[in-house]
C-alpha positions, 0 to 999 in steps of 0.5 A: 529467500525471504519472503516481504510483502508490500502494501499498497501502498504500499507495499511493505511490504507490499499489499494488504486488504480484507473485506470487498464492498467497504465504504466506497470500495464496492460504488466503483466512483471517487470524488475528483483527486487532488488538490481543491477539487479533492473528493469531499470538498463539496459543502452538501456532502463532502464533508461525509464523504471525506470522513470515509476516506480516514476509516478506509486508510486506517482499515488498509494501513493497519492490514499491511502492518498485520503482514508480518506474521503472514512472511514469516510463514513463507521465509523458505518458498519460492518468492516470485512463484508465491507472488504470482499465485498471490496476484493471480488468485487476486485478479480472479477473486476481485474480477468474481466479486465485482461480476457477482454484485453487477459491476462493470469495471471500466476499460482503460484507453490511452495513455491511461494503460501507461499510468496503470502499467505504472503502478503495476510494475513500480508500486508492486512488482519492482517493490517487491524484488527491491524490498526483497534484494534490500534486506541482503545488504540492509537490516529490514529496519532500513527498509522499514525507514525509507517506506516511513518515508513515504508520507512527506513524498506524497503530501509535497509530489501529490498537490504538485500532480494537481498543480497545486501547493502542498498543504504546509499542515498536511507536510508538517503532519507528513514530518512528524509521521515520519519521524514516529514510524521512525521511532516505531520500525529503529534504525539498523546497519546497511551498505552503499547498495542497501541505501539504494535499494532503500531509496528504490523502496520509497520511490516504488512505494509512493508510486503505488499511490501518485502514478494511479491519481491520473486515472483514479477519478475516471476508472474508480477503486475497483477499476485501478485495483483490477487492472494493476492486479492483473498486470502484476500477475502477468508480471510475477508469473514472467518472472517466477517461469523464468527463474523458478521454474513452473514446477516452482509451484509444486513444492508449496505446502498446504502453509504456504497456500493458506499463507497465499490465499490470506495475501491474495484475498483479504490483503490484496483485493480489499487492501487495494480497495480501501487504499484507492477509495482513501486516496480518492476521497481524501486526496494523496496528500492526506491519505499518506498520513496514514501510512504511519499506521502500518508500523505501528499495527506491526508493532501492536499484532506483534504483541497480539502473537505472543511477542515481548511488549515493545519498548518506551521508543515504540509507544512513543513513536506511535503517540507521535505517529496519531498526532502527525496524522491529528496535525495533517487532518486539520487541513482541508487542502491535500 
């Protein structure tokens, strides 16, 4: 079975990070989400705070764009088994690292369980098993097509979760992103049910992000990181005992957990990081600009690993990716 990983956010393939203790990823706190009440509207210092926010989403983006090569490598291992290695190395990493620099992380309550459940499940678990039965029906450019898609959603749900109206120069710039990954990733062959689980793909993806701003201002980056982390090593290790078995984990080479580790460590824990400190400072509409940069990243370390130089398509679509994002920053509104 093919191994796909997500990124945060998207993810992917579904999760990406690489140093803890970036910018706002190691204070724990962001500036309100959405809308005017945005993280960096502020006139004293909001405007440092907010120019953060984009070094963060790049950081992230380009991360899960560099996890193709990383799949590649565990094409015959058992997917769920290695899922759950993954997040479970993950919550025990952040939880190590958080407790060695003296933070406390803070405990959910109420409905904010169901909002971080949420996360957990859609934008990471469901993501993942959607991403991975996706591509039995539809070439992987399909998929990569509906994640493409995730900057128009979250630009136009994201201010609506705030009860405020789009930014029309944040969708516009959300469009055009959409249009470059587009031209990036190409199009490719499916069936009734590879559409599906393409529209599945793009609503767990926007998930990972929409579902955690109810709680992002109170619990912080490192707070919904841990948590959603957790839950989704639960998760992935119900379903990997159930269908692969426990002795699942005993046929992992030495390849394979090195693969692992580098998704458990890096690209998980300071993915997550950077992705919640980019949405928390400059809001979902705004940080979903930058998911554009994930297949144009993929592109770039693919030539960086030996591939053939892409095509005129390709550098377009990127030079149309970095003007969209141009195009959504100038707004202040997210």
């Amino acid at each position: 079975m093919t191994e796909t990983i997500r990124e945060p956010g998207a993810g992917t393939m579904p999760t990406a990070a690489v140093t803890t203790g970036v910018g706002a990823a190691g204070t724990g706190t962001t500036a309100p989400v959405g809308g005017r009440a945005a993280a960096g509207r502020t006139r004293s210092g909001g405007q440092a705070v907010a120019r953060g926010g984009p070094l963060a989403a790049v950081v992230a983006m380009s991360l899960v764009g560099s996890l193709v090569a990383v799949s590649g490598t565990l094409e015959d291992a058992p997917f769920l088994t290695v899922q759950a290695l993954r997040y479970v190395l993950a919550a025990v990493a952040l939880a190590l690292v958080l407790r060695g620099a003296g933070r406390a992380v803070r405990r959910p309550r109420g409905r904010e369980w169901a909002w971080l459940t949420g996360v957990a499940l859609s934008g990471l678990v469901l993501f993942n098993v959607a991403v991975v039965r996706g591509v039995e029906h539809a070439e992987p450019a399909v998929i990569g097509v509906a994640v493409a898609a995730v900057p128009v959603l979250l630009a136009l749900v994201g201010p609506l979760m705030a009860r405020t109206r789009p930014s029309p120069a944040v969708v516009a710039g959300a469009v055009v992103v959409t249009a470059g990954a587009v031209l990036v990733t190409g199009g490719g062959r499916t069936d009734a049910a590879g559409v599906a689980y393409a529209l599945l793909t793009l609503a767990c993806e926007a998930g990972f992000t929409l579902l955690a701003v109810p709680v992002l201002r109170r619990l912080g980056p490192s707070g919904v990181s841990l948590h959603t982390i957790w839950i989704a090593a639960v998760g992935f290790v119900v379903l990997g005992v159930a269908t692969e078995g426990p002795a699942a984990v005993l046929t992992l080479g030495p390849d394979d957990l090195l693969a692992t580790a580098y998704l458990g460590v890096l690209v998980t824990v300071a993915g997550f990081l950077l992705w919640y400190t980019a949405v928390g400072r400059l809001g979902p509409g705004r940080a979903g600009l930058f998911a554009g940069v994930v297949p144009v990243a993929s592109a770039v370390g693919g030539v960086l690993l030996g591939e053939p130089v892409p095509g005129p398509a390709v550098w377009l679509g990127i030079a149309v990716v970095a003007g969209g994002v141009a195009v959504g920053m100038r707004s202040r509104g997210s």
